[in-house]
N, C-alpha and C positions, 0 to 999 in steps of 0.2 A: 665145815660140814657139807654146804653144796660143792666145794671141788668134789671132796670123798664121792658123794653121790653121785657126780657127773662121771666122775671114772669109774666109778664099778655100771653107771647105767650103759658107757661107749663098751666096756670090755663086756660085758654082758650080751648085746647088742652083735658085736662083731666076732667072738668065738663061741661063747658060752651057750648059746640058746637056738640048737637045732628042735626038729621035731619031737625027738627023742627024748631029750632032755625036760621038752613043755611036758611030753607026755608023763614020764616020771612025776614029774612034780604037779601036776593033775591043771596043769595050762593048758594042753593041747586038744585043740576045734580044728576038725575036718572043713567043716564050713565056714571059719571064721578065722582062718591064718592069719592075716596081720596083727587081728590083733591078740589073736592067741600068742603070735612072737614077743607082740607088747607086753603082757600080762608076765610071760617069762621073764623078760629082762627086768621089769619091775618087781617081781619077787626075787631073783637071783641079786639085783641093787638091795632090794631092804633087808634081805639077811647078812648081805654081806658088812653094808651101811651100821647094822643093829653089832654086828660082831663088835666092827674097829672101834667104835667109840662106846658102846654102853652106855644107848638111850633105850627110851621104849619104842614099842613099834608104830605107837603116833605119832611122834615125834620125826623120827624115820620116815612115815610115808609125807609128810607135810613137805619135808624137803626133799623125799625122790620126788612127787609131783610136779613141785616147782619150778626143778631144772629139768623137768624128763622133756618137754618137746625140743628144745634144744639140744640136749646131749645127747639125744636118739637119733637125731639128724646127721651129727656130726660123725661123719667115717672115717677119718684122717686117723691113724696114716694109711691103711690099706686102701680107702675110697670105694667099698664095696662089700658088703653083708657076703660072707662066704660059705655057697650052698654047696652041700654033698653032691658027688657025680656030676660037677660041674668045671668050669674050664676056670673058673673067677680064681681061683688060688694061681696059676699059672697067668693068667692074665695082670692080678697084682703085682708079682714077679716078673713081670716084663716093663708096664709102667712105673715099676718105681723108680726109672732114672727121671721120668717127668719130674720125682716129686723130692728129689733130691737125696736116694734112698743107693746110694749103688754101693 
């Protein structure tokens, strides 16, 4: 169960969870971006978390918590949170021979 959660909290983290999306899903603060991206990713993990396995949704947040400061950290393989109108998509695509990616 914590792989499950650490992978939907990285792919959450690293595609899933622009402005847009926080706002949909009623996460997104003008004032309080980080951690309105956090709040994103941890809802976009617990539902996706509650789908694969068919627990409840305590159950679910006990263990996205658990492993969320670690799997939020963790950027690999792109090494970069990738923002709109930004260079960072082209930038991953360049370093990724650093990272063994060619």
């Amino acid at each position: 169960m914590e792989h499950l959660a650490c992978t939907e909290i990285r792919a959450a983290n690293l595609t899933h969870c622009s402005f847009v999306s926080a706002w949909s899903q009623g996460d997104a603060s003008f004032t309080k971006i980080a951690k309105a991206h956090q709040d994103c990713v941890k809802t976009k993990a617990l539902y996706s978390v509650m789908a694969v396995r068919q627990i409840s949704k305590l159950e679910a947040i006990d263990i996205i918590e658990k492993v969320f400061p670690k799997c939020y950290a963790d950027l690999e393989p792109i090494g970069r949170r990738i923002r709109r109108n930004s260079e960072d998509m082209y930038r991953a695509w360049k370093e990724s021979k650093y990272y063994g990616y060619e």
